[in-house]
N, C-alpha and C positions, 0 to 999 in steps of 0.2 A: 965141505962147502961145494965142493966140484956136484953134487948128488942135485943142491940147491942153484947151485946154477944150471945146472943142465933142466931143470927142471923150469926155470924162468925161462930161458931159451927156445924152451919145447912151451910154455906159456905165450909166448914172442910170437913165434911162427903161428903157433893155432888161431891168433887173432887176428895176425897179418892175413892168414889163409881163409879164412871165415869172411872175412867181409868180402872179398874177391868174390867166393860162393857166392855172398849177398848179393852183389852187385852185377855180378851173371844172371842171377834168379831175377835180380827187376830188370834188366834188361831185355830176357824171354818176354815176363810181364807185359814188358812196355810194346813189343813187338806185335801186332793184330795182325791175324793170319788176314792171307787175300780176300777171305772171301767176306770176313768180319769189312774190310776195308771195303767191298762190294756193298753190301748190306750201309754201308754210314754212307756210303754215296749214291744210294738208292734211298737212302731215306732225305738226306740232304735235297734231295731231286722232287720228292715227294713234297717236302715242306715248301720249297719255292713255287715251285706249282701249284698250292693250293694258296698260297700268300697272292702269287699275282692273278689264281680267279677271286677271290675276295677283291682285290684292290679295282678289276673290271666290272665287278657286281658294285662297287661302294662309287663310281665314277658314273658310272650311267644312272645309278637313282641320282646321284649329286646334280646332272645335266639335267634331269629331269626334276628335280626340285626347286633351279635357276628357272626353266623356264616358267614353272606355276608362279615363282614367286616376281617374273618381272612381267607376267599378264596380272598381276595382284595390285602393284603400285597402278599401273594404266584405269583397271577396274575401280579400283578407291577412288584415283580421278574421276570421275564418269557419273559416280553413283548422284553426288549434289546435280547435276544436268538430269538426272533420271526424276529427283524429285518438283527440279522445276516444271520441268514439265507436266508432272500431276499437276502440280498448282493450279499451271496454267491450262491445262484441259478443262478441271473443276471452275477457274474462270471463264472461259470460253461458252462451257453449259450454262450458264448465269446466261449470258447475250442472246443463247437461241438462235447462234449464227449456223446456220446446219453445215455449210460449205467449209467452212470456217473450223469447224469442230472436225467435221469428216476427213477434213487434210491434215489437221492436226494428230487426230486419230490411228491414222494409215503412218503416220510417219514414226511416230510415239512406239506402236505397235511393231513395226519393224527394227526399230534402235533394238526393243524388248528383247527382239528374238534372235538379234542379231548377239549379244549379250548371252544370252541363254545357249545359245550353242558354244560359247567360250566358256561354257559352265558355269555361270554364274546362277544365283537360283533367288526367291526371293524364301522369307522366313515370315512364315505365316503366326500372326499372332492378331488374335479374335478376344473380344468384350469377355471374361469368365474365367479364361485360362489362367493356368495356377501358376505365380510369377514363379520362375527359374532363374538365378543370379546366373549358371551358367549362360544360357541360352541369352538372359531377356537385361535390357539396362533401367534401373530403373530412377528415374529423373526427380522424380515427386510421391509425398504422400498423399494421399486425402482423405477425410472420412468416409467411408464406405457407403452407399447410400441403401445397401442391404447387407442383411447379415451374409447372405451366398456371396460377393463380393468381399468380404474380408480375406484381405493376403491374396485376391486375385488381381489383375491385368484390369484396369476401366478401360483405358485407354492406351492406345498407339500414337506416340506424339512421332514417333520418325522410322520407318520400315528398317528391316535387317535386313543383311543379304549374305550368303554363303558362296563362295569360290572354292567347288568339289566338295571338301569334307569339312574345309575350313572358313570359319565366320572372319567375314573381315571389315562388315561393321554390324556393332550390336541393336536389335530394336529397342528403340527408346521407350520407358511405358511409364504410365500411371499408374501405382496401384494401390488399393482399398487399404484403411489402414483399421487396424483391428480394433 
């Protein structure tokens, strides 16, 4: 039995002994030389710095989207004043008042351009054109009163207008129904 025990013993030890190896070996493992340590905080450094020019590029379009979008609300205000005033130009020419017309005219004229340089643009839409749901709103059908007219634009019951790239109200139309 002593052959059997010595032999457990020397079983005993090699286990005890082995895992210690193990436990030296992850511990090398676990150790990253300096320069490894260099390299993660060169990359850590890398990463931040591109996170906070992303966050500079995502803050200046943001500032610049605030202010299109609060000359947007002013603009939408505005537009019903743009069409009274058609109206009332279109009445005016009825009277044949020249003075009357011509001041109204110059002043109408300057709102326009005053507007147009804030980017705002009108959306042109003419007798013929082929309705577009994107682009065109359409309010009514009616029978077409030619066949070229079917599924086109009769009429423009209320102009559109665009602010830069974006419509922020749609022309109202009429169109032919097939």
């Amino acid at each position: 039995m002593s052959t059997k025990e010595n032999k457990q013993e020397e079983e005993i030890k090699d286990s005890e002994n082995n895992p210690q190896v193990n436990e030296n070996q992850d511990i090398d493992e676990v150790k990253p030389t300096s320069e490894e340590l260099i390299q993660q905080e060169k990359d850590k450094y890398l990463r931040l710095f591109a996170e906070f020019e992303n966050y500079k590029k995502r803050t200046s379009k943001e500032r610049i989207e605030l202010f299109k979008t609060a000359s947007q609300e002013l603009m939408t205000s505005l537009l019903p004043i743009m069409d009274d005033f058609d109206r009332g130009l279109t009445e005016i020419k009825k009277v044949k008042d020249k003075e009357l017309l011509k001041g109204m005219q110059l002043i109408n004229d300057k709102f326009k351009n005053t507007l147009t340089q804030k980017g705002l643009t009108e959306i042109e839409v003419n007798k013929g054109d082929v309705f577009d749901a994107e682009i065109h709103e359409a309010i009514t059908q009616i029978p077409a009163p030619s066949d070229k007219l079917k599924g086109k634009v009769i009429d423009a019951v209320e102009k559109g207008y665009k602010l830069g790239d974006k419509i922020i109200r749609y022309p109202k139309v009429v169109i032919g129904q097939s």
